[in-house]
C-alpha positions as a Markdown table, in Angstrom:
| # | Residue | x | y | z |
|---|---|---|---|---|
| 1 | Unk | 11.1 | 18.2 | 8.6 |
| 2 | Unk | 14.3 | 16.2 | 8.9 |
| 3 | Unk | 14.2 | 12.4 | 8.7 |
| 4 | Unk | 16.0 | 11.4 | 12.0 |
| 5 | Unk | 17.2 | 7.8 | 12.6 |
| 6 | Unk | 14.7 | 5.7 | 14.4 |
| 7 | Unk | 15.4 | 3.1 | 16.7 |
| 8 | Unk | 13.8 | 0.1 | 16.9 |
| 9 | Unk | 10.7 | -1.1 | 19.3 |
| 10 | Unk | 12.0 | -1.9 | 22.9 |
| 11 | Unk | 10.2 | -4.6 | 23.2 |
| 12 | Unk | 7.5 | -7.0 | 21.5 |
| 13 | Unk | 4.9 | -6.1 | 23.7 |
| 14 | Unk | 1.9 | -4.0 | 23.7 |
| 15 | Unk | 1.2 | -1.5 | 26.4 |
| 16 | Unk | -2.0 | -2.8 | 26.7 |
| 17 | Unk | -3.5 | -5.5 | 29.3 |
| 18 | Unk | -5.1 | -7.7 | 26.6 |
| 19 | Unk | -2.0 | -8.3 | 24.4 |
| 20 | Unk | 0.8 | -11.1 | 25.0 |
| 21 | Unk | 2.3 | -11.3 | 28.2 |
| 22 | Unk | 6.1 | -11.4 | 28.7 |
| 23 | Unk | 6.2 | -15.4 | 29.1 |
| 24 | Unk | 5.9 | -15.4 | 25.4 |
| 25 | Unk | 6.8 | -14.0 | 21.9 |
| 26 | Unk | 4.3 | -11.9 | 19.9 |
| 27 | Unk | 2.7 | -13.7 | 17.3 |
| 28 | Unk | 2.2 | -12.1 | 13.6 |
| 29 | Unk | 0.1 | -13.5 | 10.8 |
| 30 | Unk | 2.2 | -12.2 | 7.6 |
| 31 | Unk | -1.1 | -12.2 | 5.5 |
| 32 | Unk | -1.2 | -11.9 | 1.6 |
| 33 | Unk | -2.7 | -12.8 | -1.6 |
| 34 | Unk | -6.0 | -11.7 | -2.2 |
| 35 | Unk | -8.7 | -11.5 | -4.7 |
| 36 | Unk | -7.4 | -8.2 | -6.2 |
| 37 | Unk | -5.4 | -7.8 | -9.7 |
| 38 | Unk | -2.4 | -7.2 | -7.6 |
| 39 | Unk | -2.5 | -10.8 | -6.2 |
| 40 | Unk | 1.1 | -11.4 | -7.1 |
| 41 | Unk | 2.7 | -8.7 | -6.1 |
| 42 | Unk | 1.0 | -8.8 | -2.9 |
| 43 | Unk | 2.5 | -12.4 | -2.5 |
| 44 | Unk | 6.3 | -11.2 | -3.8 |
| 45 | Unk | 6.1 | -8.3 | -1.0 |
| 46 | Unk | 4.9 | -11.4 | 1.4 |
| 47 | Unk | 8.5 | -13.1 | 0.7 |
| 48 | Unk | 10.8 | -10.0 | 1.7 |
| 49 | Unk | 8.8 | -9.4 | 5.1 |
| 50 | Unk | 8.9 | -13.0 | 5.7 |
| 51 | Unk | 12.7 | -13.4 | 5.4 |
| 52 | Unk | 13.1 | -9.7 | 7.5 |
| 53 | Unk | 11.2 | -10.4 | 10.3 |
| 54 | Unk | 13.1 | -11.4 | 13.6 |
| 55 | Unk | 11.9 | -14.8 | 14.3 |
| 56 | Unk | 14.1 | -14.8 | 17.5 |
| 57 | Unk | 11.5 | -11.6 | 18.5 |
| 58 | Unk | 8.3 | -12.8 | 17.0 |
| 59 | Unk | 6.6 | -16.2 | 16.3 |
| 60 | Unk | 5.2 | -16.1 | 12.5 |
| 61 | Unk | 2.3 | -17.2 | 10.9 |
| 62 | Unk | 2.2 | -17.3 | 7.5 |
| 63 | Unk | -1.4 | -17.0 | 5.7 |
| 64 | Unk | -2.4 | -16.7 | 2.3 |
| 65 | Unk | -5.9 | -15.5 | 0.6 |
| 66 | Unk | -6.1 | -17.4 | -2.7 |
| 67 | Unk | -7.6 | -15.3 | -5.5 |
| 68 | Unk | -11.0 | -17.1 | -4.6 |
| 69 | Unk | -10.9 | -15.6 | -1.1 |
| 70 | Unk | -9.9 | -18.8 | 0.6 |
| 71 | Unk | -7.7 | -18.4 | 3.5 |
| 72 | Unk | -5.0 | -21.3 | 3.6 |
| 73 | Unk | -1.7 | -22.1 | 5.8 |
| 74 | Unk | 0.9 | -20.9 | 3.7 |
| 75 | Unk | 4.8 | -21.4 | 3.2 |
| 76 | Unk | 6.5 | -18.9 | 4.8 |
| 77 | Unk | 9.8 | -19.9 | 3.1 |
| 78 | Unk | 10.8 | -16.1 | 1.5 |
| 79 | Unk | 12.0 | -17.7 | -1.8 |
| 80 | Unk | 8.4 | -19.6 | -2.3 |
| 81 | Unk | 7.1 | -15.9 | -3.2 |
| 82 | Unk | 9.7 | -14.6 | -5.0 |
| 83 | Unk | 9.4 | -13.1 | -8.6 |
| 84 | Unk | 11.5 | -15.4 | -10.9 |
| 85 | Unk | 12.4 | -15.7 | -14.5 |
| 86 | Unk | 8.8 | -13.0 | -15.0 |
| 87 | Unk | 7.0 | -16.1 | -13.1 |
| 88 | Unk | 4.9 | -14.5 | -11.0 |
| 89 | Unk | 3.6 | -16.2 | -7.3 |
| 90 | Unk | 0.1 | -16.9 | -6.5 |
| 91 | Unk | -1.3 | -18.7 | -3.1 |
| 92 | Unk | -3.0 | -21.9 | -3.9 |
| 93 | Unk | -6.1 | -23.8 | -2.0 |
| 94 | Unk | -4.0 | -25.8 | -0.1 |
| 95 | Unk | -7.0 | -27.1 | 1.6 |
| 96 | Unk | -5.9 | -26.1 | 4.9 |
| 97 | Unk | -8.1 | -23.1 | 6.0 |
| 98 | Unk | -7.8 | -21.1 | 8.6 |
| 99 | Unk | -11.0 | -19.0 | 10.1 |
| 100 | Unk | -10.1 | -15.7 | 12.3 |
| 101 | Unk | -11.2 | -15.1 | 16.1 |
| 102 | Unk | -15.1 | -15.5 | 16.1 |
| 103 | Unk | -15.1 | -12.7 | 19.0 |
| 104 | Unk | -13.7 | -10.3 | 20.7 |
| 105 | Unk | -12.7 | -12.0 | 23.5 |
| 106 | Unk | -11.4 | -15.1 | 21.5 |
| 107 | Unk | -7.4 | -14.3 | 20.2 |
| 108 | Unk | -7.1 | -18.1 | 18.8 |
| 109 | Unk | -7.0 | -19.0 | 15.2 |
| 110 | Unk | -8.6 | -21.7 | 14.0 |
| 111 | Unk | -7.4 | -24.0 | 11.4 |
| 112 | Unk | -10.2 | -26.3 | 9.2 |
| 113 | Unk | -7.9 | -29.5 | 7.2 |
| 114 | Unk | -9.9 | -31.0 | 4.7 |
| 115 | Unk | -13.4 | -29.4 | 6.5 |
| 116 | Unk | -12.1 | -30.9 | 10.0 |
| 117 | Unk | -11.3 | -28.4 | 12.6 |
| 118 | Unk | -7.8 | -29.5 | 13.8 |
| 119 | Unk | -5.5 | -27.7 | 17.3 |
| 120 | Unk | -5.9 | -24.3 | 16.8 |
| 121 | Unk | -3.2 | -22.3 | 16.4 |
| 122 | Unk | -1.8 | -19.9 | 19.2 |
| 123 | Unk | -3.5 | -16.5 | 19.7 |
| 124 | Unk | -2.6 | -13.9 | 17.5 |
| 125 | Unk | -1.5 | -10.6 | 18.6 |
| 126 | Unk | -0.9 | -8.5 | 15.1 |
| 127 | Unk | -1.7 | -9.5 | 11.8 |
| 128 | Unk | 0.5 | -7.6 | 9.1 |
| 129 | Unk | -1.9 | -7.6 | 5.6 |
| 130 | Unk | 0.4 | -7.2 | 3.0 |
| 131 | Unk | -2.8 | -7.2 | 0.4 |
| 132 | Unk | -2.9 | -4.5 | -2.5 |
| 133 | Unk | -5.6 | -3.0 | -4.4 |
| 134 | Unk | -9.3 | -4.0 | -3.6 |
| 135 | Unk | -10.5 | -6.5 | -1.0 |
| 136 | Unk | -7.5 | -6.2 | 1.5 |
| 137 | Unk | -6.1 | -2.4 | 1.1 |
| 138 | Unk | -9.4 | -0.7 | 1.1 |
| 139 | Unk | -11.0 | -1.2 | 4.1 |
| 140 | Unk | -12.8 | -4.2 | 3.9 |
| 141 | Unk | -10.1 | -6.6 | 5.5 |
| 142 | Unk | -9.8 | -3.9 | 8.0 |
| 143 | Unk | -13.2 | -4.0 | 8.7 |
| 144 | Unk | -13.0 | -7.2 | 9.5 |
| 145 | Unk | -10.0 | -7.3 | 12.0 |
| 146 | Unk | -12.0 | -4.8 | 13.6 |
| 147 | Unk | -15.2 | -7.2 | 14.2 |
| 148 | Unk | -12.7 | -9.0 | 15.9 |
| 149 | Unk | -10.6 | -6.9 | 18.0 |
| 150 | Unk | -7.6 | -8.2 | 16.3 |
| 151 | Unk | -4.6 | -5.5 | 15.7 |
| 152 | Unk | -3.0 | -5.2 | 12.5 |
| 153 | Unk | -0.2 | -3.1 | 10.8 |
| 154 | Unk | -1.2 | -0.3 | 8.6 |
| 155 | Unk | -4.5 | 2.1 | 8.2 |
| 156 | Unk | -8.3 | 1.7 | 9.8 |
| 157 | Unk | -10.9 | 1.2 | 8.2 |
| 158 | Unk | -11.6 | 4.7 | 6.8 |
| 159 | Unk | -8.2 | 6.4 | 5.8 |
| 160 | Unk | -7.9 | 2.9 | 3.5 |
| 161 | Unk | -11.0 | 2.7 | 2.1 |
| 162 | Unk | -10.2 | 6.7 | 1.1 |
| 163 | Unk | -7.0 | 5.9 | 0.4 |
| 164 | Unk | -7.7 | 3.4 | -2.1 |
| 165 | Unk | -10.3 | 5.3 | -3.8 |
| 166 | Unk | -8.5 | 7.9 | -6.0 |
| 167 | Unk | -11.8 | 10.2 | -6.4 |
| 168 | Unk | -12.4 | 10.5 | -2.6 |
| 169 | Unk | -8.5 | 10.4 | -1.8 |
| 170 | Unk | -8.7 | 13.7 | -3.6 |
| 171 | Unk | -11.2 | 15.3 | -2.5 |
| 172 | Unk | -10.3 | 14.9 | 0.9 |
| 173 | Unk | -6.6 | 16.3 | 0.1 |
| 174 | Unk | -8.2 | 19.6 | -1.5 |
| 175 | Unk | -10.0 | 19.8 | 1.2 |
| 176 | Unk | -7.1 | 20.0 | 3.4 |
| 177 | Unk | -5.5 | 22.4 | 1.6 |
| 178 | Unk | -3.5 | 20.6 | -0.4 |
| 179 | Unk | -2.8 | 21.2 | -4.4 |
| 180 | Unk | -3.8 | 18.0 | -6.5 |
| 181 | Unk | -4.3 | 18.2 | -10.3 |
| 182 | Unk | -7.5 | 18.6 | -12.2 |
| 183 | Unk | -9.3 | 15.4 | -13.1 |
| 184 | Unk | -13.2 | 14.0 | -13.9 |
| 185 | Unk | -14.7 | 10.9 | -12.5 |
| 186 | Unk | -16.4 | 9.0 | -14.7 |
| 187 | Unk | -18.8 | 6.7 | -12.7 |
| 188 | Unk | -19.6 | 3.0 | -13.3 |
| 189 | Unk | -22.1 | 2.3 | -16.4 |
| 190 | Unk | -21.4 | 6.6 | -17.9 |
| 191 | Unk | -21.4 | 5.9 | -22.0 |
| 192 | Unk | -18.5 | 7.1 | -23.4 |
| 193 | Unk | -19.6 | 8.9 | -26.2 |
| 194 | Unk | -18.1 | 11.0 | -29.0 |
| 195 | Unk | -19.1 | 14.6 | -26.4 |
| 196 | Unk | -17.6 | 12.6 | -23.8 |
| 197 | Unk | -14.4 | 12.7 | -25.3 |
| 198 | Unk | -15.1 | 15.8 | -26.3 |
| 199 | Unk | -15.9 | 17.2 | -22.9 |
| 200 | Unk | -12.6 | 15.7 | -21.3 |
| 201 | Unk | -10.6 | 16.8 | -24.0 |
| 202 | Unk | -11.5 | 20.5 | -23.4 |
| 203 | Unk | -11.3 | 20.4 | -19.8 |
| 204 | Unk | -8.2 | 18.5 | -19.2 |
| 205 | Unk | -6.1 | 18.9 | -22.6 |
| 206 | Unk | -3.4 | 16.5 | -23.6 |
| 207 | Unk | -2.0 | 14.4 | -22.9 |
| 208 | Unk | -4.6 | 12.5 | -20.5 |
| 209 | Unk | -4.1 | 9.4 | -17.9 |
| 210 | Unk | -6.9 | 7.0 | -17.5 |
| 211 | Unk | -7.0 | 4.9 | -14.3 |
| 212 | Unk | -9.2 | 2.2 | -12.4 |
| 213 | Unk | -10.1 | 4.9 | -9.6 |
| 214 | Unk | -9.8 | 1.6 | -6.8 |
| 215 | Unk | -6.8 | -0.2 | -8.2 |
| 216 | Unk | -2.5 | 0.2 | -7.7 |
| 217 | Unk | 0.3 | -0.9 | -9.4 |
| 218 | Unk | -0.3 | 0.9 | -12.3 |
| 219 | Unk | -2.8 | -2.1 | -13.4 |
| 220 | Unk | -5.1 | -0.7 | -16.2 |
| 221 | Unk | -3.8 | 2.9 | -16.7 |
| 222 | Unk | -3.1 | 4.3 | -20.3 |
| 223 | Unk | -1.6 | 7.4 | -21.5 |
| 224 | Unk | -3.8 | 9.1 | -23.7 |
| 225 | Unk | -2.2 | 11.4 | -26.7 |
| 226 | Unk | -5.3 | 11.0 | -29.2 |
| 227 | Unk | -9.1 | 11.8 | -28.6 |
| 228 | Unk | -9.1 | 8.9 | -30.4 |
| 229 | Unk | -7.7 | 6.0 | -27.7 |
| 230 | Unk | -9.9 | 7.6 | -24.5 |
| 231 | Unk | -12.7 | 5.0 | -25.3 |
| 232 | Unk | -10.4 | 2.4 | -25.6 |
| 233 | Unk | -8.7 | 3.7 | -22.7 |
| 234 | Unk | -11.3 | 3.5 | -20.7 |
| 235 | Unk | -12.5 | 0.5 | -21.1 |
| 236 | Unk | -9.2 | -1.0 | -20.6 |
| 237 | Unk | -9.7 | 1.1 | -16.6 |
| 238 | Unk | -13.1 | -0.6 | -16.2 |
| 239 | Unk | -11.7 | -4.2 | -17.0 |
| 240 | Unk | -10.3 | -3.3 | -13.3 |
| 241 | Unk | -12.7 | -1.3 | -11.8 |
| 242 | Unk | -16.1 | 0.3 | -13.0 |
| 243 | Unk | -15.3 | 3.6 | -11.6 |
| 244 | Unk | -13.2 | 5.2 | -13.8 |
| 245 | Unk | -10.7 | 8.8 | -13.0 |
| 246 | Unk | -9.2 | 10.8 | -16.1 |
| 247 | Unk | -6.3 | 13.2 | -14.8 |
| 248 | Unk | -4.5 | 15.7 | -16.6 |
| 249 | Unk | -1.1 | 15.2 | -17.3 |
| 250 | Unk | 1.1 | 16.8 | -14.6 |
| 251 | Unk | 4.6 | 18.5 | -15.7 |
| 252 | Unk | 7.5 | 17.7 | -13.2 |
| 253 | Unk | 9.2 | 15.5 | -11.5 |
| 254 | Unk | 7.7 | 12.3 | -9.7 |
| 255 | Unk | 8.9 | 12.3 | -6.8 |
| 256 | Unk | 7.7 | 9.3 | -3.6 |
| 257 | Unk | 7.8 | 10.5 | 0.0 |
| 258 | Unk | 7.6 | 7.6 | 2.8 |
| 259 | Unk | 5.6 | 8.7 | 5.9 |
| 260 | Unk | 5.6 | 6.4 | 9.2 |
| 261 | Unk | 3.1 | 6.6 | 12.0 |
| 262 | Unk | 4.5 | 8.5 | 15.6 |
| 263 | Unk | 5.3 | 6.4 | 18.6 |
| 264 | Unk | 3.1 | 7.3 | 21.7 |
| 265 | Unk | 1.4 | 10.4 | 20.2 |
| 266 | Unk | 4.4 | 11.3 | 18.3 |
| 267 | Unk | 3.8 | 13.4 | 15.0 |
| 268 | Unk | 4.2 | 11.1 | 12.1 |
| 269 | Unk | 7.7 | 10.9 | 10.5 |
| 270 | Unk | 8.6 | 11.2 | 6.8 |
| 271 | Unk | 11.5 | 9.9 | 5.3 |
| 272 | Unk | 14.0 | 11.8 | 2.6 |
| 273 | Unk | 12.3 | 11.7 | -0.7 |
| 274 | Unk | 13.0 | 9.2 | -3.7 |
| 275 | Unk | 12.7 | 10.1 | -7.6 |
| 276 | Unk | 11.4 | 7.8 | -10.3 |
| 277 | Unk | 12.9 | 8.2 | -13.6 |
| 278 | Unk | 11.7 | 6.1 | -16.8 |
| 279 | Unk | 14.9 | 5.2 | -18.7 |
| 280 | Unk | 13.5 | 3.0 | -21.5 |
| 281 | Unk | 11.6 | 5.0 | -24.2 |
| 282 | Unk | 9.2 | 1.6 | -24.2 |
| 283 | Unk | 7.5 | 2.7 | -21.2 |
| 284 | Unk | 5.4 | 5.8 | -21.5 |
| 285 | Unk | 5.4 | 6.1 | -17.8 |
| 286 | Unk | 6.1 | 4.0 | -14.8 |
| 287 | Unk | 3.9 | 1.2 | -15.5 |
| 288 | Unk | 3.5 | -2.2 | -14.5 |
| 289 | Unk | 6.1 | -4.0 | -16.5 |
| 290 | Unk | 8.7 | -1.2 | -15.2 |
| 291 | Unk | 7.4 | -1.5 | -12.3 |
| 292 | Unk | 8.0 | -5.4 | -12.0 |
| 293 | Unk | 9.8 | -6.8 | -14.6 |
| 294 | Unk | 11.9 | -4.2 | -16.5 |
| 295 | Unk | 14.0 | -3.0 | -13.7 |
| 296 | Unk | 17.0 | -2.0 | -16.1 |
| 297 | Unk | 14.5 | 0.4 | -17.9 |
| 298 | Unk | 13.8 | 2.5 | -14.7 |
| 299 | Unk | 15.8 | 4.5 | -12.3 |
| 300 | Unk | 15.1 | 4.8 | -8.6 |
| 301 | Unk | 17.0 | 7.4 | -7.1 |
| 302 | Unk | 17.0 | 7.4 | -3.6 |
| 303 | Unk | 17.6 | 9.9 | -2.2 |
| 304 | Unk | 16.6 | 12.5 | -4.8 |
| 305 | Unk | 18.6 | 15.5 | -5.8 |
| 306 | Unk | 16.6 | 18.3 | -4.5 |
| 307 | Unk | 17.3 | 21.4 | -3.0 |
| 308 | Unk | 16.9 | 20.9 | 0.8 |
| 309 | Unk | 13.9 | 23.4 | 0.9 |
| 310 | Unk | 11.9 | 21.4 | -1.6 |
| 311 | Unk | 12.8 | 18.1 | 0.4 |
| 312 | Unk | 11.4 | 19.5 | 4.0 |
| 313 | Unk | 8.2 | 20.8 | 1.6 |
| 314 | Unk | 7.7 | 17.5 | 0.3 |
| 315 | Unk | 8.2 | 15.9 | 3.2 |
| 316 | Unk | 6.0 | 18.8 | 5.0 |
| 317 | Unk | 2.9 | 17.3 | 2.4 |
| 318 | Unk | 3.2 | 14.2 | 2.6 |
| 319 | Unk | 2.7 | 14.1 | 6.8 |
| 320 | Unk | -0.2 | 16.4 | 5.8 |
| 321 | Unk | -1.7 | 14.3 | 3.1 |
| 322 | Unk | -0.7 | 11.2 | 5.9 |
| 323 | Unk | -2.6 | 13.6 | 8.6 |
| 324 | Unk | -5.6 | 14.6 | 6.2 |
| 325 | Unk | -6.5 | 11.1 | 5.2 |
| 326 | Unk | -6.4 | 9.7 | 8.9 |
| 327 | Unk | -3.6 | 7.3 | 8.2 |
| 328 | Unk | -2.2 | 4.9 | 10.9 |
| 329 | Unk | 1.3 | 2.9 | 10.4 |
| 330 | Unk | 2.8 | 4.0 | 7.1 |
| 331 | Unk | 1.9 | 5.4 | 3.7 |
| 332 | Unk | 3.7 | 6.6 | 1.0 |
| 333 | Unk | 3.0 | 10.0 | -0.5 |
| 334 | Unk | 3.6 | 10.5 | -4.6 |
| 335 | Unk | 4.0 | 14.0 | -5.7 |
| 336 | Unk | 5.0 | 15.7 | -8.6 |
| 337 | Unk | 7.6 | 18.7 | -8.4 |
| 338 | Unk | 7.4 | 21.8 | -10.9 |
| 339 | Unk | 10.1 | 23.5 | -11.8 |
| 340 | Unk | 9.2 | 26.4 | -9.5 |
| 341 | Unk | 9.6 | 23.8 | -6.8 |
| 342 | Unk | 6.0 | 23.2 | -5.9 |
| 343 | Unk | 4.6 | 20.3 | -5.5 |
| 344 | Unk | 1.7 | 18.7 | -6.0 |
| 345 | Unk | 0.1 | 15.4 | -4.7 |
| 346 | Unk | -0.8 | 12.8 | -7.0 |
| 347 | Unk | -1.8 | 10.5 | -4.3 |
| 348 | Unk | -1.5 | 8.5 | -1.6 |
| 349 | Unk | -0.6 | 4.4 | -0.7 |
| 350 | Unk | -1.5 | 3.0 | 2.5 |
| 351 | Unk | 0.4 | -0.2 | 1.8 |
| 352 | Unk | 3.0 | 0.6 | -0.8 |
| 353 | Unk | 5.0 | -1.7 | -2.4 |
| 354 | Unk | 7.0 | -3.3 | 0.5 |
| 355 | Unk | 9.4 | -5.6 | -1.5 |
| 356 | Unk | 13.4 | -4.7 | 0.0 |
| 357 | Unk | 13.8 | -3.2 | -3.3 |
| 358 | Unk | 10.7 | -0.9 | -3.4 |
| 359 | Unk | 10.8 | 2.4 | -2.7 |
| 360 | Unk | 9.1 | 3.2 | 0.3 |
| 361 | Unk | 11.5 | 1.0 | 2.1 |
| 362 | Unk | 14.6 | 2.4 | 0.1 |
| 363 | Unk | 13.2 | 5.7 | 1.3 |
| 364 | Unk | 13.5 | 4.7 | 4.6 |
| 365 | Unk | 16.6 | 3.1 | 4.4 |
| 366 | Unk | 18.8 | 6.2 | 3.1 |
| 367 | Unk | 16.8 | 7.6 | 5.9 |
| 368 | Unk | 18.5 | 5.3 | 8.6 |
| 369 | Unk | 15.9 | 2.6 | 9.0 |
| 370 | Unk | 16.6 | -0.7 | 7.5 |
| 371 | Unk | 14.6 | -3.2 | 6.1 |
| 372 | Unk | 14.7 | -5.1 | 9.1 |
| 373 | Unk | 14.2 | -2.1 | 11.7 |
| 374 | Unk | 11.2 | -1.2 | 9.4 |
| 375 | Unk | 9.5 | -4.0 | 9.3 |
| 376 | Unk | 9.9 | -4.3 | 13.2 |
| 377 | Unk | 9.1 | -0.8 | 13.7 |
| 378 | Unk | 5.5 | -1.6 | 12.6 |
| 379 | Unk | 4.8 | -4.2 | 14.5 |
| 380 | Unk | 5.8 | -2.4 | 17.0 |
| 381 | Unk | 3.0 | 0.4 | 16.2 |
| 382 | Unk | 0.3 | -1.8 | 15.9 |
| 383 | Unk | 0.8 | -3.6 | 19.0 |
| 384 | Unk | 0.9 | -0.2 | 20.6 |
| 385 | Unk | -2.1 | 0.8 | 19.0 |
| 386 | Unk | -5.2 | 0.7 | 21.0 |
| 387 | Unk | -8.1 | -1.5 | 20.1 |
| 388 | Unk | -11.7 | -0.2 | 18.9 |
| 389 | Unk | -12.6 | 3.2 | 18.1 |
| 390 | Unk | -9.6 | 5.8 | 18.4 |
């Protein structure tokens, strides 16, 4: 499957009766922050799709979800939400809250200063949630743009909630047909005893990798070389999450796939494949701090150098995995690469990291969609996208 350059949306408008009519721009709520460990990076990503998006095309609204769940007007200068000097961004009560449509034939957002409701703000015709991790990528702020018949970028209800949980994100890929690696789940409140260990030692060998099974970024996962560290291990996972997933260590090459939703019935479209490579021998893998704040210790090569018939299979499993898990909008698909040239899922993101130096867009870019045509592109989708059940 060839990533082919993608032009842009024709127009800002849906191709539905009940969106904005052509005597006025689309308007998108850029909305970030959350309640999730990944509140900061959700706000950083916030800060490149705020200074991408066209605001000759578009009128913006910029809201925040402070890490107690209140929703607040927020800045939408880019450079307010920027990582700087390892200082990372957080939204703030700014006591300015704003409440969603109360129906589904309401499109106004309301705004509450100081507990006084004020002139609401102009209907909203897409809201792009730029939330990771729990309570914003998993379903539940879908679930509730749903209630309201509001359209948003990005997965339903069901493909995030799956998506976010690594357990059932699996299961549903094997039973696509896909190849994942062998792991155990071990559910909220199982004692981790000495035949614990034992038992995962013996099934999975060593090394191990012990995640949260409902958080991203790399947030709480150790590598495990010892029998010894898996208790610790763990409960370093359930600081995040009390659901916890032990994997066996995969041999090859991690290698990121970006996957965009089709236009108009269109099969989704991947885009050519990126390579992670850990440079600095202080990160056993591609954890947080390389992730965020170490960038000289990792390498993302983009495009990767693969043999074309191992790029049109990875790009051939990741629009499965997209396919398999119901995804809508984008994802991006992580997969390791054996020396044979299979490949293997890892898993799945239904809102990657979406900073202009991340590599879904990267992906995408070498791919002939910049940042700027991305982001627009998936407006574009969700104003297309019908409302209700589909």
């Amino acid at each position: 499957m060839d990533a082919t350059r993608i032009p842009p949306a024709d127009d800002g408008t849906p191709t539905h009766g009940d969106g904005p009519t052509a005597a006025r721009r689309p308007r998108v709520m850029v909305l970030f922050g959350g309640r999730s460990g990944e509140h900061a990076i959700s706000c950083a990503t916030a800060g490149g799709v705020l200074r991408a998006i066209d605001r000759d095309r578009y009128d913006v609204v910029a809201v925040g979800i402070t890490r107690a769940g209140q929703w607040v007007l927020a800045d939408d200068d880019p450079d307010h939400w920027a990582i700087r000097d390892g200082r990372l961004p957080q939204v703030e009560d700014t006591s300015t809250h704003v409440l969603l449509p109360q129906g589904t034939t309401d499109r106004e957002v309301q705004v509450l200063r100081d507990g006084r409701l004020e002139t609401p703000l102009e209907a909203v015709d897409v809201v792009f949630p730029l939330l990771h991790g729990p309570f914003g990528e998993d379903g539940t702020l879908q679930g509730l743009l749903e209630l309201a018949d509001v359209r948003y970028v990005g997965s339903g209800v069901l493909a995030s909630a799956v998506g976010m949980d690594k357990h059932m994100m699996k299961l549903v890929l094997a039973g696509s047909g896909l190849r994942i690696g062998p792991f155990r789940v071990l559910p909220a409140g199982r004692t981790v005893d000495a035949q614990t260990v034992d038992t995962l030692v013996a099934e999975l060998g060593l090394p191990l990798f012990v995640k949260p099974a409902r958080a991203g970024s790399s947030l709480g996962i150790t590598r495990v070389q010892d029998p010894a560290e898996l208790p610790a291990a763990i409960a370093a996972a359930r600081e995040h999450d009390p659901k916890v997933i032990v994997e066996a260590a995969l041999v090859g090459r991690e290698i990121e796939c970006g996957v965009l939703g089709g236009r108009a019935g269109s099969p989704a479209r991947a885009s050519l494949p990126g390579e992670i490579v850990v440079t600095d021998a202080r990160h056993a893998f591609y954890d947080f701090e390389a992730k965020y704040l170490d960038e000289a210790g990792v390498t993302l090569a983009c495009p990767a150098e693969l043999a074309p018939e191992v790029v049109a299979r990875v790009q051939d499993v990741a629009v499965r995995a997209f396919e398999a898990v119901g995804c809508e909008g984008l994802a991006r698909v992580d997969v390791f690469v054996g020396h044979d040239g299979e490949v293997v899922v890892n898993e799945i993101n239904t809102m990657p990291g979406f900073t202009p130096y991340s590599m879904y867009p990267r992906m995408w870019e070498v791919s002939g969609l910049g940042y700027d045509e991305l982001v627009d592109e998936l407006v574009g989708l969700a104003l297309e996208r019908p409302l209700g059940l589909r």
